[in-house]
C-alpha positions in Angstrom: 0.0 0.0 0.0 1.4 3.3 -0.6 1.4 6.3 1.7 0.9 9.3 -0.1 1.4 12.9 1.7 -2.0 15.1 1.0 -1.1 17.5 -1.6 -0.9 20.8 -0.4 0.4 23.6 -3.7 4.2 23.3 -2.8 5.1 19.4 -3.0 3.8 18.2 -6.3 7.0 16.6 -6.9 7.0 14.0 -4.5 3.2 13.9 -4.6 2.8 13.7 -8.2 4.9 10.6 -8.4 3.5 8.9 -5.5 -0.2 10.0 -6.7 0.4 7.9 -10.3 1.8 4.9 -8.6 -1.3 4.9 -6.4 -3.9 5.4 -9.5 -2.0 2.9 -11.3 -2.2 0.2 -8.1 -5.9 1.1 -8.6 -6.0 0.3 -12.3 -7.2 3.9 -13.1 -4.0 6.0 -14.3 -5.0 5.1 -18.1 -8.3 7.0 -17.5 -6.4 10.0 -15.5 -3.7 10.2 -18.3 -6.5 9.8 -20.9 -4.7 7.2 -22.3 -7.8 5.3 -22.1 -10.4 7.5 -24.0 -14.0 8.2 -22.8 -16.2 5.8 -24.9 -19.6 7.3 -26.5 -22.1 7.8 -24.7 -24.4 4.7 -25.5 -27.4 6.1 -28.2 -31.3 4.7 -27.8 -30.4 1.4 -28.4 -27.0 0.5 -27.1 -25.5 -3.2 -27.5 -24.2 -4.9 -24.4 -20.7 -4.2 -25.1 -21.3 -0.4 -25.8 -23.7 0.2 -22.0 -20.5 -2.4 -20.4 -17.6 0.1 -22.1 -18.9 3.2 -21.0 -20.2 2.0 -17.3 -16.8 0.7 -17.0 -15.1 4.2 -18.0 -17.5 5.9 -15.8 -16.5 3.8 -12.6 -12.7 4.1 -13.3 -12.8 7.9 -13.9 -14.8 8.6 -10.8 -12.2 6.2 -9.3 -9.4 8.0 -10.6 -11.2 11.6 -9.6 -12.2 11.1 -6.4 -8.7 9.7 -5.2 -7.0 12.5 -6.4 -9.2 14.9 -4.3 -8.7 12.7 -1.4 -5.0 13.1 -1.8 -5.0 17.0 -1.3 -5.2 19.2 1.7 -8.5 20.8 2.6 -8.3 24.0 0.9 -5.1 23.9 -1.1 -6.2 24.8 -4.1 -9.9 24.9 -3.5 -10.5 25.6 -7.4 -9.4 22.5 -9.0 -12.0 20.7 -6.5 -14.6 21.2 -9.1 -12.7 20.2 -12.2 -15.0 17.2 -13.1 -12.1 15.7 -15.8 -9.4 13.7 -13.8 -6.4 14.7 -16.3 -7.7 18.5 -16.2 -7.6 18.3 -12.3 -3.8 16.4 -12.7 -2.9 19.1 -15.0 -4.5 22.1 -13.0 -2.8 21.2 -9.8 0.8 20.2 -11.7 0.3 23.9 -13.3 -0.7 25.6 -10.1 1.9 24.5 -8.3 4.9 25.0 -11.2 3.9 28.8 -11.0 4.5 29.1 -7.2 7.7 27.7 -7.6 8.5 29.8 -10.2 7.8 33.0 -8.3 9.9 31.2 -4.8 12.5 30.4 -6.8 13.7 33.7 -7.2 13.3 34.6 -3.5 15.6 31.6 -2.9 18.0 32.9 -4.8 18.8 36.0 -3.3 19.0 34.3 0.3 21.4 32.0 -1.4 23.5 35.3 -3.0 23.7 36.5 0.8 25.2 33.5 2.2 28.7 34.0 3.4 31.1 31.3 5.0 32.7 34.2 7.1 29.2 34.9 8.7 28.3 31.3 9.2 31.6 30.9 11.6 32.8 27.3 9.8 31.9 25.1 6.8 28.9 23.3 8.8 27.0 26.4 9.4 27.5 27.1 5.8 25.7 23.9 3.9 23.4 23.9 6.5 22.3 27.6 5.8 22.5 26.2 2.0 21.2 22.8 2.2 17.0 23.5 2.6 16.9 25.9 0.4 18.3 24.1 -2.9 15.9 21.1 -1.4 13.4 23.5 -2.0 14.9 24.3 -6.0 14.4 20.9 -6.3 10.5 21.0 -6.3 11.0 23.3 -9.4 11.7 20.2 -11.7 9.3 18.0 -10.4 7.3 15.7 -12.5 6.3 16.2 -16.2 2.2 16.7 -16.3 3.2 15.0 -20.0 5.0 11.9 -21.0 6.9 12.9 -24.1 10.9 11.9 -24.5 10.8 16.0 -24.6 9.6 16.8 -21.4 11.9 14.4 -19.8 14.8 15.5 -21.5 14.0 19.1 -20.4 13.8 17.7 -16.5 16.7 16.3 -16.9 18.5 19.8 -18.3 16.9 21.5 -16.0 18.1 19.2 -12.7 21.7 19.1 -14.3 21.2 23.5 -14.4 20.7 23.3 -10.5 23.7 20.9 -9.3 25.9 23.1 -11.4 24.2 26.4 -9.7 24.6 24.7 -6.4 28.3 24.5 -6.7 28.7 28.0 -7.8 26.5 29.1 -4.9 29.0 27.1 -2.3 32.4 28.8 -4.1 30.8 32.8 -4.5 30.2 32.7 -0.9 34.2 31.8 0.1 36.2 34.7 1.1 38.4 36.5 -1.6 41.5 36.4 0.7 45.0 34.7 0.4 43.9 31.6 2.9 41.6 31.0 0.3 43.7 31.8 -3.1 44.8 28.6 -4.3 41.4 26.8 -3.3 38.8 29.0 -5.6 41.8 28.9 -7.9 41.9 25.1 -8.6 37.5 25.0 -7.8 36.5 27.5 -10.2 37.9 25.9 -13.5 35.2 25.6 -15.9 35.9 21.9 -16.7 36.1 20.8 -12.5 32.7 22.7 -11.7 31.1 20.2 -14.8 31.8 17.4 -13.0 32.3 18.0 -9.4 29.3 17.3 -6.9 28.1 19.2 -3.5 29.5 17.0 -1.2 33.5 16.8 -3.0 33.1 20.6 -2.3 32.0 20.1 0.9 34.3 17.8 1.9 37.2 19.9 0.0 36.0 23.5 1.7 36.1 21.1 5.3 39.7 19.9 4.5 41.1 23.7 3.7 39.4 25.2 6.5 41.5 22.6 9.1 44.5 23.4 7.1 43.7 27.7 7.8 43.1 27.0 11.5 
C-alpha cells in the first residue's frame, strides 16, 4: 500500500509521483492520463458491449477523480475541487503549483546570493544555511504533467542546471583572501565545476578550512 502525503500547492513533486503509482495500483491511471479515451455515450439502443464500455469508464474515472481529491489538503487549491475531468484536475494542480515555484524560486536565490562562509563561523554552518533551500529548488523540476521523450529531457537539463548552480552558490560565498587563493583557484575551472558534486566541495571547503586553522 502506498502512503501518499495530501497535496498541499508546494510538493507536487513528491506527490505527483506517488499519486500515479497509487492510480496505477488502482488500475485507473489510463483513465487519468486519458490514455484510455471516454467511450460514446451509448445512443437509444445500445448493445451490451457499448452500456459495459462506458459504465466501465465511468467507474474508473470517478475512481481516478475522487482519489485525487482525497489526496490534497482541505483548501489547497480549492479551485481545482470542481474540475470534473481527472487529467484536467492532474494538469491544474501540476500547473498551479509549477507557477508558485517559479515565483519562490527567485526569492531563494537572493538568500542563497547573501550567504557567506565568514558569517556562518565554519563550513557546517554554511551547507546547512545552504542545504533546505536548494531542497526546496528541487521542487521546481518536479514531475512532467506530460510523457513525451521531450519533457523528460528538459527535467533532466533543468536538474543538471541546479547541481551546477549549487556548486557555484557554495564557491561565491568563500572569502576573496589569500587563505583561500589557491582553493577557488583550482575549484572555479570551468571543466572541474562540470563534473564535481556538492559533497567533494564540501568535503574539500572542510579539508582547507582545518589546514587555515
Amino acid at each position: 500500500m502506498i502512503t501518499i502525503t495530501e497535496f498541499n500547492g508546494t510538493n507536487h513533486a513528491q506527490w505527483g509521483a506517488k499519486m500515479a503509482l497509487h492510480l496505477e495500483q488502482q488500475q485507473v491511471y489510463g483513465v487519468s492520463k486519458r490514455y484510455h479515451d471516454k467511450p460514446e455515450e451509448p445512443g437509444a439502443h445500445p448493445t451490451t458491449t457499448e452500456k459495459a464500455a462506458f459504465k466501465a469508464w465511468t467507474n474508473h474515472h470517478g475512481v481516478a477523480k475522487s482519489t485525487i481529491r482525497q489526496g490534497m489538503e482541505s483548501g489547497a487549491h480549492a479551485e481545482c475541487m470542481f474540475v470534473e475531468n481527472a487529467k484536467t484536475l492532474l494538469d491544474k494542480l501540476a500547473s498551479a503549483c509549477t507557477s508558485q515555484l517559479k515565483f519562490n524560486i527567485f526569492e531563494i536565490r537572493d538568500y542563497l546570493w547573501a550567504i557567506k562562509l565568514q558569517g556562518c563561523k565554519n563550513v557546517d554552518n554554511y551547507t546547512l544555511q545552504m542545504d533546505p533551500k536548494f531542497n526546496n529548488c528541487y521542487l521546481y523540476v518536479g514531475q512532467s504533467t506530460t510523457d513525451t521523450d521531450a519533457d523528460m529531457d528538459s527535467a533532466k537539463t533543468i536538474a543538471m542546471m541546479i547541481k551546477q548552480e549549487r556548486i557555484l552558490y557554495l564557491l561565491c560565498g568563500i572569502p576573496r583572501n589569500d587563505e583561500w587563493k589557491v582553493f577557488l583557484q583550482l575549484t572555479m575551472d570551468r571543466n572541474a565545476m562540470m563534473t564535481t558534486t556538492r559533497n567533494e566541495i564540501v568535503t574539500k571547503l572542510a579539508v582547507n578550512e582545518a589546514a587555515i586553522k
